[in-house]
Biopython code that builds the backbone (N, CA, C, O; Angstrom):
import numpy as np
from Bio.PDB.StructureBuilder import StructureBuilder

atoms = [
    (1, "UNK", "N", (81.334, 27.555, -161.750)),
    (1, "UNK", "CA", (82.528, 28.279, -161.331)),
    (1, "UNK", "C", (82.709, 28.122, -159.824)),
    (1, "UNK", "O", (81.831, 28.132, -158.961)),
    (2, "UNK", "N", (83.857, 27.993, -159.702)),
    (2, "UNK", "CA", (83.944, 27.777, -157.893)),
    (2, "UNK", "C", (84.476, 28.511, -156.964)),
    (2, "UNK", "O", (85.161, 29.331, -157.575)),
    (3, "UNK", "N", (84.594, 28.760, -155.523)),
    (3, "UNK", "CA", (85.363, 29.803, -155.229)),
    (3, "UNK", "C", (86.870, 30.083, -155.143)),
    (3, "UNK", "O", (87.709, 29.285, -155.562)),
    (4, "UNK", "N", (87.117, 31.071, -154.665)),
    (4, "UNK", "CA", (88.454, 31.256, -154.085)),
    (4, "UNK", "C", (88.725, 31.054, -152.666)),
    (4, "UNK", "O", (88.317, 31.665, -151.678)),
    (5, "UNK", "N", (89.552, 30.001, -152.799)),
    (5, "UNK", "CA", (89.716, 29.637, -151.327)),
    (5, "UNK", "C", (91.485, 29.644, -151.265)),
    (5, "UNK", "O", (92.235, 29.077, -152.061)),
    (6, "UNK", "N", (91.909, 30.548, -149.945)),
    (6, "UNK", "CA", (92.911, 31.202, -149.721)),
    (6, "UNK", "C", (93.417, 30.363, -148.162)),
    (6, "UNK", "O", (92.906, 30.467, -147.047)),
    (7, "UNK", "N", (94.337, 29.719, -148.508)),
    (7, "UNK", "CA", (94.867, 28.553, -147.646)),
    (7, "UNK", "C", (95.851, 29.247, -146.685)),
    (7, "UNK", "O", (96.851, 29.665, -147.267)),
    (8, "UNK", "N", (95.808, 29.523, -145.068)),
    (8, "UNK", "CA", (96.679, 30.027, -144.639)),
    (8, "UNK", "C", (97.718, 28.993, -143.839)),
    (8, "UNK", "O", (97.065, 28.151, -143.222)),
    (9, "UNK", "N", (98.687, 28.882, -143.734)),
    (9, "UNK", "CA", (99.745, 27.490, -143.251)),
    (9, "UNK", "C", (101.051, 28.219, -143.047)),
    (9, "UNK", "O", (101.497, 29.128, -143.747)),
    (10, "UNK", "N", (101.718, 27.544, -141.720)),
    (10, "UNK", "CA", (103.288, 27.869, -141.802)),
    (10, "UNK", "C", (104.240, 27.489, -142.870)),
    (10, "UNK", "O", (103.950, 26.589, -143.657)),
    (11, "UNK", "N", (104.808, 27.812, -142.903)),
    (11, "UNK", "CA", (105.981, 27.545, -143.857)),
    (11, "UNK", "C", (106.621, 26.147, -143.189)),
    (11, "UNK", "O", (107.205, 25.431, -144.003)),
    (12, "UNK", "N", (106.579, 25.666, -141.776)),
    (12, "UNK", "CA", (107.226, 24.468, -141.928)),
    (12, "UNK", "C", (106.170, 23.335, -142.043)),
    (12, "UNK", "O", (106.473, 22.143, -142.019)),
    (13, "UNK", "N", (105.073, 23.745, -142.153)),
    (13, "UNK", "CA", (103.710, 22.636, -142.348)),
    (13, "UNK", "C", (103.451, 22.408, -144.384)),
    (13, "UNK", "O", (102.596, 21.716, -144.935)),
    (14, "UNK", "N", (104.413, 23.174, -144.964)),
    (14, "UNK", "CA", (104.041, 23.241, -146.454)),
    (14, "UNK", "C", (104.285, 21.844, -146.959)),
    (14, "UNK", "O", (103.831, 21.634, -148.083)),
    (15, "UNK", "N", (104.990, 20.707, -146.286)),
    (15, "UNK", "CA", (104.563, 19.191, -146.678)),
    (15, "UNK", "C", (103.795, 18.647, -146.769)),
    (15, "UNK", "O", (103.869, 17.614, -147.435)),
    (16, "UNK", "N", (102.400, 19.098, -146.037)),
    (16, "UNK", "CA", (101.011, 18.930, -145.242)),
    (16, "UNK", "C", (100.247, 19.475, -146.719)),
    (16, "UNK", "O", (99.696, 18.622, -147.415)),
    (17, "UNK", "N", (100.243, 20.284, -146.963)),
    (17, "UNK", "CA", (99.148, 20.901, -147.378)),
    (17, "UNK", "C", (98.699, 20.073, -148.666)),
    (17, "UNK", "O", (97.504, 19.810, -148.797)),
    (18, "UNK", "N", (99.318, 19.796, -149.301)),
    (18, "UNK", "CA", (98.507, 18.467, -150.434)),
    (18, "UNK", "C", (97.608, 17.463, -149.526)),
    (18, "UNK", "O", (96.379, 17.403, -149.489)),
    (19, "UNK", "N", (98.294, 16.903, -149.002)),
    (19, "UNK", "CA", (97.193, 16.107, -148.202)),
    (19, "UNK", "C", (96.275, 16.473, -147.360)),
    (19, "UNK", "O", (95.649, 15.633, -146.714)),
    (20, "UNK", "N", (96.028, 17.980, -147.224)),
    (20, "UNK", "CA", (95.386, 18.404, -146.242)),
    (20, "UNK", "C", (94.134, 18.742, -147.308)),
    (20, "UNK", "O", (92.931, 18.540, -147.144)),
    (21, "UNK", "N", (94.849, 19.340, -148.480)),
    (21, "UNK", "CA", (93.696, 19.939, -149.651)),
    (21, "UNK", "C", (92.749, 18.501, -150.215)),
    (21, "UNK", "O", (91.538, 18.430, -150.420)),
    (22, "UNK", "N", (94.033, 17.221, -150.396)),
    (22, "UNK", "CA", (93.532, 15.925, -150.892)),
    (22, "UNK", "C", (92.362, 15.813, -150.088)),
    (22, "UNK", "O", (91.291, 16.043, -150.650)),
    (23, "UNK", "N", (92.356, 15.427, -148.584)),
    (23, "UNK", "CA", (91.483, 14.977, -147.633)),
    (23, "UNK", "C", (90.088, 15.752, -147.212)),
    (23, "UNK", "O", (89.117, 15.245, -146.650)),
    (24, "UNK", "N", (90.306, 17.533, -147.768)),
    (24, "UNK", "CA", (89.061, 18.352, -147.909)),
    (24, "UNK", "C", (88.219, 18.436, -149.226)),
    (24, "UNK", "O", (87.148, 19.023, -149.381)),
    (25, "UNK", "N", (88.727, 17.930, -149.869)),
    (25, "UNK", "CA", (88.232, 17.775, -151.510)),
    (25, "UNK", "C", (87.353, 16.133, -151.415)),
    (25, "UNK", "O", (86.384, 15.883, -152.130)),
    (26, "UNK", "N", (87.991, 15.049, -150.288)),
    (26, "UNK", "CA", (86.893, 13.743, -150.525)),
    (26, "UNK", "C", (86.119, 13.970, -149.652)),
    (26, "UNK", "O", (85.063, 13.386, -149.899)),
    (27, "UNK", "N", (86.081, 14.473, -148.817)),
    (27, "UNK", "CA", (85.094, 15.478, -147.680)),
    (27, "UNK", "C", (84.035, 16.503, -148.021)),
    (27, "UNK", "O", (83.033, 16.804, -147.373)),
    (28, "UNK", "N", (84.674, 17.192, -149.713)),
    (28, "UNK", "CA", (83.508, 17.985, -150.918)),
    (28, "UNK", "C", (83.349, 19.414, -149.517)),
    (28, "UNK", "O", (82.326, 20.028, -149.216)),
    (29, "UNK", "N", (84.481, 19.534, -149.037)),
    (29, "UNK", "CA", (84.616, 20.630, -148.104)),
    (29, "UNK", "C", (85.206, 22.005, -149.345)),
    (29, "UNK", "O", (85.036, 23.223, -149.392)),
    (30, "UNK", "N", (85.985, 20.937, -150.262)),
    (30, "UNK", "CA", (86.772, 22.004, -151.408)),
    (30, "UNK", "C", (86.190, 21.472, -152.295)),
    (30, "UNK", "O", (85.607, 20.445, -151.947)),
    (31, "UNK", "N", (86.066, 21.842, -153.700)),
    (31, "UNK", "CA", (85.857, 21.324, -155.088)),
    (31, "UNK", "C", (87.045, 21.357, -155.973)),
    (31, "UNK", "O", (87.919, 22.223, -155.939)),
    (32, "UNK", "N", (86.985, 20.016, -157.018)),
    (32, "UNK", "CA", (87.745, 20.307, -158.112)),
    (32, "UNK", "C", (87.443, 21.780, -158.578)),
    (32, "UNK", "O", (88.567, 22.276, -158.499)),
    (33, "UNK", "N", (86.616, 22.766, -159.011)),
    (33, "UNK", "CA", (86.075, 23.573, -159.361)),
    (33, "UNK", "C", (86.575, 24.899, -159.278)),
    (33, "UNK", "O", (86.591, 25.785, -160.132)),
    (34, "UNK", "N", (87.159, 24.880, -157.589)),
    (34, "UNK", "CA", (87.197, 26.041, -156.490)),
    (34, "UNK", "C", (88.945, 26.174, -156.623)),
    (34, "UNK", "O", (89.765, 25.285, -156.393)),
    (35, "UNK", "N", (89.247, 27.833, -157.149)),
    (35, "UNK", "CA", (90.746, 28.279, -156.730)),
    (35, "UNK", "C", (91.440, 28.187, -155.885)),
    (35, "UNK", "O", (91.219, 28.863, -154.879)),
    (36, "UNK", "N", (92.224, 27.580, -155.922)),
    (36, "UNK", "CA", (93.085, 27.105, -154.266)),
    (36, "UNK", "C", (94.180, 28.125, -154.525)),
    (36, "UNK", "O", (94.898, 28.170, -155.524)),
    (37, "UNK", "N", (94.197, 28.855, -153.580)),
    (37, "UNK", "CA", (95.596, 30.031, -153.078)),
    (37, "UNK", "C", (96.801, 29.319, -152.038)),
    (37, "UNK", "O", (96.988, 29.679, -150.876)),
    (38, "UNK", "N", (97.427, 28.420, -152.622)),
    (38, "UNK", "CA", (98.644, 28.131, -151.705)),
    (38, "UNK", "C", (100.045, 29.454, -151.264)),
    (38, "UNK", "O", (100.697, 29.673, -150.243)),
    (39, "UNK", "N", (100.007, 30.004, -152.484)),
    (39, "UNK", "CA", (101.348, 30.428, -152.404)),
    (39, "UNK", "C", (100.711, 32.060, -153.025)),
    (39, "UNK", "O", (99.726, 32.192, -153.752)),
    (40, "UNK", "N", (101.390, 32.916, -152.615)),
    (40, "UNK", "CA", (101.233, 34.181, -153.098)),
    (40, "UNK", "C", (103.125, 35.128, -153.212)),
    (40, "UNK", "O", (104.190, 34.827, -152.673)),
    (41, "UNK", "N", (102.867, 35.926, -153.868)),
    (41, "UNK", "CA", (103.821, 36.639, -154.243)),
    (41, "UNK", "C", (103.963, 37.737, -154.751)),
    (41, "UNK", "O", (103.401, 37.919, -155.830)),
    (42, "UNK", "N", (104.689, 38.746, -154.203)),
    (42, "UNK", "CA", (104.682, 40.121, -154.817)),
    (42, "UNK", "C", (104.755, 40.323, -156.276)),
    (42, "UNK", "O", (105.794, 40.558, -156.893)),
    (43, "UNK", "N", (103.609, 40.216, -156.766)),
    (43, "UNK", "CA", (103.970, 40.724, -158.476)),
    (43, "UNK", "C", (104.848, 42.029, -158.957)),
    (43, "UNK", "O", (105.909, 42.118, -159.575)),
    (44, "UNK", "N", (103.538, 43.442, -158.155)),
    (44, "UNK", "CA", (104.683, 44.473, -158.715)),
    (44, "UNK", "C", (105.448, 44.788, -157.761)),
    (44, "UNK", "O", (105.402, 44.479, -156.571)),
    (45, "UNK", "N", (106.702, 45.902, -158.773)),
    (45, "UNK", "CA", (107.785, 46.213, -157.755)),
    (45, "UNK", "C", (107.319, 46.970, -156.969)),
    (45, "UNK", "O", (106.336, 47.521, -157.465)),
    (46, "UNK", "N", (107.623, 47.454, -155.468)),
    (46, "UNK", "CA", (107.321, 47.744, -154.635)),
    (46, "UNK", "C", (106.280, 47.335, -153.788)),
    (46, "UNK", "O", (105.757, 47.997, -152.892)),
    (47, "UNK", "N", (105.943, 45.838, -154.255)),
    (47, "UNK", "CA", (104.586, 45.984, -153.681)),
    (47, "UNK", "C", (104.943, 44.801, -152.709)),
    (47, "UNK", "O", (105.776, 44.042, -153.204)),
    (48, "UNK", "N", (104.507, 44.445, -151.411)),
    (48, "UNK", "CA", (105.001, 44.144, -150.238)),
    (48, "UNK", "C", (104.546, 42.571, -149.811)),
    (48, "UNK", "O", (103.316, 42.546, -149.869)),
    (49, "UNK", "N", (105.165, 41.007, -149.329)),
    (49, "UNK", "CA", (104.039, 40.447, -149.067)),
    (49, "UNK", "C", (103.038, 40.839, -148.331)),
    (49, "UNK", "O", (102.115, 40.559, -149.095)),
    (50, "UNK", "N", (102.475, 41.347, -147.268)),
    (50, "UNK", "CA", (101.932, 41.885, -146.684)),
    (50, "UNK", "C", (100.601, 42.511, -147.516)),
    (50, "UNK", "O", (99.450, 42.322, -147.122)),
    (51, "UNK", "N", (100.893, 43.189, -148.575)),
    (51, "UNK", "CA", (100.311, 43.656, -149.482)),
    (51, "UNK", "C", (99.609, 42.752, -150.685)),
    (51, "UNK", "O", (98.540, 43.008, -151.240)),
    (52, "UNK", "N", (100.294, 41.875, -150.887)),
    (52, "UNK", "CA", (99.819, 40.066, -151.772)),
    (52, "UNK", "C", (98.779, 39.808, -151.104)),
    (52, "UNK", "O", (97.596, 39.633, -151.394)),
    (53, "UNK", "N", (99.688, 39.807, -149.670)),
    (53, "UNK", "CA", (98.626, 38.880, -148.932)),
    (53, "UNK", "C", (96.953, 39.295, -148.472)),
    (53, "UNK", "O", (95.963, 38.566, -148.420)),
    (54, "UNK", "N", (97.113, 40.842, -148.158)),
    (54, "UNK", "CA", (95.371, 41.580, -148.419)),
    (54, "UNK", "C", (95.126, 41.369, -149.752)),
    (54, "UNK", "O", (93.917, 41.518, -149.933)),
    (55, "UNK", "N", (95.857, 41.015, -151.066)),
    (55, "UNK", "CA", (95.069, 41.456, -152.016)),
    (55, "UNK", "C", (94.249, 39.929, -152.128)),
    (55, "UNK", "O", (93.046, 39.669, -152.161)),
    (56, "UNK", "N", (95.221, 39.235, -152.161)),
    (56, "UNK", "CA", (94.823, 37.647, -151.801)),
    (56, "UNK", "C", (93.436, 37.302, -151.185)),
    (56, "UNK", "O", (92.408, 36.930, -151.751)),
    (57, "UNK", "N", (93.695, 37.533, -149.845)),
    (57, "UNK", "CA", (92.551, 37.243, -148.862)),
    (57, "UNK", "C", (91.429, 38.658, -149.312)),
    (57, "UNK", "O", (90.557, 38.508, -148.456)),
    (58, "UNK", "N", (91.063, 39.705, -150.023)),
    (58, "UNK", "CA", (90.295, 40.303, -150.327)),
    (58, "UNK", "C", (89.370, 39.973, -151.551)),
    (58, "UNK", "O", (88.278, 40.413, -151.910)),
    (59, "UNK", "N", (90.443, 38.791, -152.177)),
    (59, "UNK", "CA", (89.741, 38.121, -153.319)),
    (59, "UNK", "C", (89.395, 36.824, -153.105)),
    (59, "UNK", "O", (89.016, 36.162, -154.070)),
    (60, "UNK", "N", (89.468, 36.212, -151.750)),
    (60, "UNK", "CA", (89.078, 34.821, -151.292)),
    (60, "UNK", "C", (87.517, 35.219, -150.950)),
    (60, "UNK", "O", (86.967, 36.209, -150.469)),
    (61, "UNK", "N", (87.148, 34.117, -151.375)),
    (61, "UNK", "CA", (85.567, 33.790, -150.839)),
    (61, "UNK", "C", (85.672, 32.598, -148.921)),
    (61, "UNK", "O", (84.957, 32.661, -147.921)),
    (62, "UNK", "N", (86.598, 31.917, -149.168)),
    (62, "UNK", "CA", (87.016, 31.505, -148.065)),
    (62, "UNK", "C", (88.258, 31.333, -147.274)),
    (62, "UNK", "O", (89.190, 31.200, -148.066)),
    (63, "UNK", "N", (88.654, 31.282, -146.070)),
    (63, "UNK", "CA", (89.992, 30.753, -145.736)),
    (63, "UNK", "C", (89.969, 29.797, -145.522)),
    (63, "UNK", "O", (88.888, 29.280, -145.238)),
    (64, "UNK", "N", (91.138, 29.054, -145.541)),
    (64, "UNK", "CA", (91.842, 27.599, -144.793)),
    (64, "UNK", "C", (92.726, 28.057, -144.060)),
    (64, "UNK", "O", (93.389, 29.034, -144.409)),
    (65, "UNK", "N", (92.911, 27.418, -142.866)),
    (65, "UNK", "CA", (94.033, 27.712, -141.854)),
    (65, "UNK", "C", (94.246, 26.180, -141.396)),
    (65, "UNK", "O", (93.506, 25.386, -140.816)),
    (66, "UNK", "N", (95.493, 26.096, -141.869)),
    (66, "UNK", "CA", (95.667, 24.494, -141.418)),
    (66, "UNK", "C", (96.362, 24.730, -140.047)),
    (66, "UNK", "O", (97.489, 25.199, -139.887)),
    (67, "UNK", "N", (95.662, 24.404, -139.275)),
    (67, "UNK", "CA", (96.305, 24.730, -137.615)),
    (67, "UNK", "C", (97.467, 23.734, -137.108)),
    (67, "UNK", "O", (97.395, 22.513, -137.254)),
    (68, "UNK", "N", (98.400, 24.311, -136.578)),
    (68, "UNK", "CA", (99.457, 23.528, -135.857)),
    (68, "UNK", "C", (99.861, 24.019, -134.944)),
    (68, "UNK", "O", (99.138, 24.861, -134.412)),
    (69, "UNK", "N", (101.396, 23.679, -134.250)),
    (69, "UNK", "CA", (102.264, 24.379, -133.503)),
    (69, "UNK", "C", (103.178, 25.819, -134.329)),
    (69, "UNK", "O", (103.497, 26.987, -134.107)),
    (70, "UNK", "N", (103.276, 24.867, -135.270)),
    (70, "UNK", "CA", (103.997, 26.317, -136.053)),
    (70, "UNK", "C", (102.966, 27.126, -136.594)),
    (70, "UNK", "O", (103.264, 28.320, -136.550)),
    (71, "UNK", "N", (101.768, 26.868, -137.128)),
    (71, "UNK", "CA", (101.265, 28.035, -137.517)),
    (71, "UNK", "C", (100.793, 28.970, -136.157)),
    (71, "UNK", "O", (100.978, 30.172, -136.349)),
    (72, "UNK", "N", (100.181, 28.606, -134.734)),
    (72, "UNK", "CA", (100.137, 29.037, -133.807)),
    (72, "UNK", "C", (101.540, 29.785, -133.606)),
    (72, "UNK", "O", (101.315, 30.880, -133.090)),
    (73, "UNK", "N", (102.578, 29.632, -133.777)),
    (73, "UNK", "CA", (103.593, 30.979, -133.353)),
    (73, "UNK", "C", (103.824, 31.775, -134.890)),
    (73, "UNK", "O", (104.532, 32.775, -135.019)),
    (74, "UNK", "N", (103.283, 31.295, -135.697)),
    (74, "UNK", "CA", (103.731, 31.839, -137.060)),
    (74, "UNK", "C", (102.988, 33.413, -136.816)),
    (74, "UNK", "O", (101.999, 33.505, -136.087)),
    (75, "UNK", "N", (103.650, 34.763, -137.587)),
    (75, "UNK", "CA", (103.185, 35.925, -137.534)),
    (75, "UNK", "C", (102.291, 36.140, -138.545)),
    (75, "UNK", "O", (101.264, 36.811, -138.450)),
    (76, "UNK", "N", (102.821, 35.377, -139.831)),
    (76, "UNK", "CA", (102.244, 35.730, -141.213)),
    (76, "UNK", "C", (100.935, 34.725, -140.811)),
    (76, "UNK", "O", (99.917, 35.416, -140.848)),
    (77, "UNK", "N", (100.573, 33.086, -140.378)),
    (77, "UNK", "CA", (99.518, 32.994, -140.411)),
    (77, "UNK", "C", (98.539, 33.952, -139.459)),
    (77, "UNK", "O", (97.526, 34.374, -140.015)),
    (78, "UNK", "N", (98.828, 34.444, -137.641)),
    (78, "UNK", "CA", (98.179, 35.426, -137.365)),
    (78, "UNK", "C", (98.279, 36.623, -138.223)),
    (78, "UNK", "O", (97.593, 37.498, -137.693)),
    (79, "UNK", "N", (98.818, 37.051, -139.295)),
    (79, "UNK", "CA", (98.439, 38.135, -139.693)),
    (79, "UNK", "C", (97.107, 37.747, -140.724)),
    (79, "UNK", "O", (96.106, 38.458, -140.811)),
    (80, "UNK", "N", (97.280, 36.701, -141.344)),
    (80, "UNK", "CA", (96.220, 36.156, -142.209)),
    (80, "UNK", "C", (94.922, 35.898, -141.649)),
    (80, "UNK", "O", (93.898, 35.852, -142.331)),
    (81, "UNK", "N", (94.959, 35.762, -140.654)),
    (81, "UNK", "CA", (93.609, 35.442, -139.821)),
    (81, "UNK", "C", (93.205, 36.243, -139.048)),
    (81, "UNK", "O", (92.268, 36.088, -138.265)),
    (82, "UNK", "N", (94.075, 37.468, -139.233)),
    (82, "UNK", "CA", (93.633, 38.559, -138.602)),
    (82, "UNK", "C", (92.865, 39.455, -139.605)),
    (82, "UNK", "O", (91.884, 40.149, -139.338)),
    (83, "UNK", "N", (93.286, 39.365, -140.426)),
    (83, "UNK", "CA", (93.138, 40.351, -141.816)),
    (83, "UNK", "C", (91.596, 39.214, -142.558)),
    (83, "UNK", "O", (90.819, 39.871, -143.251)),
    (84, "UNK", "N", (91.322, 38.027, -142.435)),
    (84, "UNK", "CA", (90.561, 37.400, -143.086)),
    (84, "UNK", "C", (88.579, 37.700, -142.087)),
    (84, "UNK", "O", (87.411, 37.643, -142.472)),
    (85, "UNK", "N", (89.395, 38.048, -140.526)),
    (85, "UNK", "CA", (88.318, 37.836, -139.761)),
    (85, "UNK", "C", (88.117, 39.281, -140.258)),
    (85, "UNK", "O", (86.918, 39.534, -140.138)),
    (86, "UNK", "N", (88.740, 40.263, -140.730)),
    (86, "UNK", "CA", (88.653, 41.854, -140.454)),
    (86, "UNK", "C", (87.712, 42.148, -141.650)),
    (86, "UNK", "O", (86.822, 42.995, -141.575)),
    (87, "UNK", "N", (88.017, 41.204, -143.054)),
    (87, "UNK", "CA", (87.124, 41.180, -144.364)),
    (87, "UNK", "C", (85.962, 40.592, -144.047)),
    (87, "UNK", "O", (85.093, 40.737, -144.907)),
    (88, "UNK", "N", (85.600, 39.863, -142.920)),
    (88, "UNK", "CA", (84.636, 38.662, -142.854)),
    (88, "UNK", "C", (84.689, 37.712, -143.579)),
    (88, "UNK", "O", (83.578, 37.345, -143.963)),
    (89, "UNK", "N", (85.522, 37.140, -143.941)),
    (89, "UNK", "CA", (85.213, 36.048, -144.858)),
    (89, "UNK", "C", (85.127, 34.415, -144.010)),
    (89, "UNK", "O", (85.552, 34.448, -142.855)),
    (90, "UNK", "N", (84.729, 33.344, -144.402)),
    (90, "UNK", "CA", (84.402, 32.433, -144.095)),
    (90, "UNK", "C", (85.522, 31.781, -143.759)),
    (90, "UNK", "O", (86.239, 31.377, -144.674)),
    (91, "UNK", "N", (85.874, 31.563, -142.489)),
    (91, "UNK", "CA", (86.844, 30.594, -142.180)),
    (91, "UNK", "C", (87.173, 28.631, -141.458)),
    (91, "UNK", "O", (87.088, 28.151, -140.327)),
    (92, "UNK", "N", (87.399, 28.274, -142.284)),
    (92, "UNK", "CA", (87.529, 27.405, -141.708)),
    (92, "UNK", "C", (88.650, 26.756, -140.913)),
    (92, "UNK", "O", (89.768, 27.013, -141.361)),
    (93, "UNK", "N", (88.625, 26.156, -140.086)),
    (93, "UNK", "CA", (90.143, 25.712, -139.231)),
    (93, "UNK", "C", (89.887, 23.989, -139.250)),
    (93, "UNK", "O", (88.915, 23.317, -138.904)),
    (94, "UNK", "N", (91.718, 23.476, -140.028)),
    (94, "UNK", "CA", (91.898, 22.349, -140.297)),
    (94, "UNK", "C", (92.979, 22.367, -138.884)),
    (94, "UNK", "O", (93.915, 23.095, -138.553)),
    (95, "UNK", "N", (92.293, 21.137, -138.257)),
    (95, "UNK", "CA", (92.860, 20.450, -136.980)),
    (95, "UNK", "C", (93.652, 19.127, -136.965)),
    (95, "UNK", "O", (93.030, 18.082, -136.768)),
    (96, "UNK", "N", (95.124, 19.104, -137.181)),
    (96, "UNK", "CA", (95.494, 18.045, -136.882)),
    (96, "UNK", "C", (95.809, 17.054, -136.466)),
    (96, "UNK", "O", (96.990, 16.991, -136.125)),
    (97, "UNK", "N", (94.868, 15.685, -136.266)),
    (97, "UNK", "CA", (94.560, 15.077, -135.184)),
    (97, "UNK", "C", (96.159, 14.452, -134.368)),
    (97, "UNK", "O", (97.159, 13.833, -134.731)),
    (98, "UNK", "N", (95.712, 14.967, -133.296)),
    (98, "UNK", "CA", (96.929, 14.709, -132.469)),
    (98, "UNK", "C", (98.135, 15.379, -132.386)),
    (98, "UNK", "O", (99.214, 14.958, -131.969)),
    (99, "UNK", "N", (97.863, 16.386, -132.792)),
    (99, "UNK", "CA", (99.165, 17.350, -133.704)),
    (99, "UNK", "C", (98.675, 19.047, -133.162)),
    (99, "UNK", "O", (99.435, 19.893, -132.690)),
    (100, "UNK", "N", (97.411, 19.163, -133.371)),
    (100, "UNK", "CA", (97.138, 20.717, -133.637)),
    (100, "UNK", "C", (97.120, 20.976, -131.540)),
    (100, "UNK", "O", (96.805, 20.224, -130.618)),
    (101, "UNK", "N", (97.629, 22.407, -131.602)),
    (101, "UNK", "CA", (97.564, 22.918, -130.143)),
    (101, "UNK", "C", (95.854, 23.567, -129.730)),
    (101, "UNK", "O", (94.809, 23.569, -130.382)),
    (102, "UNK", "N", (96.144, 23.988, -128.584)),
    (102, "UNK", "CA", (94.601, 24.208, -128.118)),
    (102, "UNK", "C", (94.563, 26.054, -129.362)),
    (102, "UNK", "O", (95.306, 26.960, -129.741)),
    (103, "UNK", "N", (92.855, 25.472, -129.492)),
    (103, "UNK", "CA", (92.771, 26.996, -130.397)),
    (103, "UNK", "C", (92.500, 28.185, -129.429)),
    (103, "UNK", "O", (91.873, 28.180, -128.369)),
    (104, "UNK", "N", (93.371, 29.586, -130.308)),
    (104, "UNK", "CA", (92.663, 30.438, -129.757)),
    (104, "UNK", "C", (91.167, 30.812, -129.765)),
    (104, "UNK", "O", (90.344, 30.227, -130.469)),
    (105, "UNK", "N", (90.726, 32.350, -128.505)),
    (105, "UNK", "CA", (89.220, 32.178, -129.036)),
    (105, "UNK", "C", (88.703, 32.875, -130.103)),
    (105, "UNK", "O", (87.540, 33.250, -130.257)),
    (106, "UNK", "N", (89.751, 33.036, -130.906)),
    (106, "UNK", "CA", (89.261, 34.049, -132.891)),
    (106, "UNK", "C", (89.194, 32.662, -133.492)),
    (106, "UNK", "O", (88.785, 32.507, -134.643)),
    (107, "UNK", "N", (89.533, 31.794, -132.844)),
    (107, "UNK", "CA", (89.480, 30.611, -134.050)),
    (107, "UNK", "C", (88.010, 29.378, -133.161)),
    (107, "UNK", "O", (87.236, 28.586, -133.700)),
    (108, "UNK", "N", (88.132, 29.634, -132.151)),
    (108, "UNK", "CA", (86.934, 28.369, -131.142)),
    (108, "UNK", "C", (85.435, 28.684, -131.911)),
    (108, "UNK", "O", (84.566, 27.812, -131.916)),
    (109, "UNK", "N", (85.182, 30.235, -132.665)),
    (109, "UNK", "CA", (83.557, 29.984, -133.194)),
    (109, "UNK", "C", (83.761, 29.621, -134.865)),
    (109, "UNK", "O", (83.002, 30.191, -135.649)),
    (110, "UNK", "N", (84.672, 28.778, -135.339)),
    (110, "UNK", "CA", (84.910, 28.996, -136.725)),
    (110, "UNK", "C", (84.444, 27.681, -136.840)),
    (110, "UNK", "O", (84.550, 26.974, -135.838)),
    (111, "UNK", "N", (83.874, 27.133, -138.012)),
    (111, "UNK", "CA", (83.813, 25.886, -138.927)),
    (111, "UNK", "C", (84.622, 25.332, -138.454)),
    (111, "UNK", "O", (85.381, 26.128, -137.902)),
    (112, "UNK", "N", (85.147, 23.623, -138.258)),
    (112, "UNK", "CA", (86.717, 23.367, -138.042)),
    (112, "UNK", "C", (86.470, 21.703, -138.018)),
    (112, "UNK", "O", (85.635, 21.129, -137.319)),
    (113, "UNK", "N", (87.597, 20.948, -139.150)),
    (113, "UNK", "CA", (87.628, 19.655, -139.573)),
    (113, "UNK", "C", (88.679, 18.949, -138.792)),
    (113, "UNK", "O", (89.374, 19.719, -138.130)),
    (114, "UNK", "N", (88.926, 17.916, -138.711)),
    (114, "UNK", "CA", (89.971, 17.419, -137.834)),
    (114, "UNK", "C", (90.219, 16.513, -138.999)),
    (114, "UNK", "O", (89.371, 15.816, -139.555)),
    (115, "UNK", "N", (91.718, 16.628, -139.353)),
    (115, "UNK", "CA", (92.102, 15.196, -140.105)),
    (115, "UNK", "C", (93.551, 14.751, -139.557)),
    (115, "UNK", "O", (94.313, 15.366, -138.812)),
    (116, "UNK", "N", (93.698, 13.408, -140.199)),
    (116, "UNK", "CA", (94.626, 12.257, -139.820)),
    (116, "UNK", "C", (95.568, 12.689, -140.606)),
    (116, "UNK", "O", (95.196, 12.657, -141.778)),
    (117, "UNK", "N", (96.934, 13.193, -140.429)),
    (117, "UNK", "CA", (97.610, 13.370, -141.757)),
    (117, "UNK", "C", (98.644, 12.742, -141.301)),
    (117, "UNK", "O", (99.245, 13.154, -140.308)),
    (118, "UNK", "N", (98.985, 11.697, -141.936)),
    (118, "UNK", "CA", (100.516, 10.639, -142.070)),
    (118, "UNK", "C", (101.132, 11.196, -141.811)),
    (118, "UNK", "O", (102.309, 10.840, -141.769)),
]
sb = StructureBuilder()
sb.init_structure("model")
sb.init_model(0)
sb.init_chain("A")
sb.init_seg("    ")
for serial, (resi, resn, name, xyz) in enumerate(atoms, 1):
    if name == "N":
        sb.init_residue(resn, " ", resi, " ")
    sb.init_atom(name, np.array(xyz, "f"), 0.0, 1.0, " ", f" {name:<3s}", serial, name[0])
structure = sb.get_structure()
């Protein structure tokens, strides 16, 4: 059985993320095995993204944060990586070579891969 791994990304990087998951899976960074959380969504009524999104990251065994320019101004990925460091869970930071901005320092002691993405 594999884990839950809870992918945090901007909304204008969501072209990226197949190839970002492709390139951590031949790396055996992810497993065929392991739950990938791309997308989340308010199931019940009243219930908030904000609220998805703790239930989400409370049931991840790890994060992904695919780092960029947009996820660096994005609110929802700082809220995700705020809320992931607050559970402790294992984070890793995907760096896009030539692409990703300088990290902050919640993200400089984390795990962190650098890939080539077309």
């Amino acid at each position: 059985m594999g884990r839950n791994v809870f992918v945090s990304f901007a909304v204008e990087d969501r072209p990226l993320v197949e190839s970002v998951l492709e390139q951590l899976g031949r790396r055996q960074i992810i497993s065929p095995d392991d739950n990938v959380l791309i997308d989340y969504d308010p199931g019940a009524l009243g219930s908030t993204f904000r609220d998805s999104a703790r239930e989400a990251l409370t049931d991840a065994d790890t994060v992904v944060v695919i780092w960029s320019r947009a996820a660096a101004l994005s609110n929802w990925v700082n809220y995700e990586l705020g809320m992931a460091d607050a559970l402790g869970k294992r984070l890793i930071t995907v760096l896009l070579k030539d692409a990703s901005p300088e990290l902050p320092s919640n993200l400089q002691q984390t795990e962190s891969v650098e890939l080539a993405i077309p």
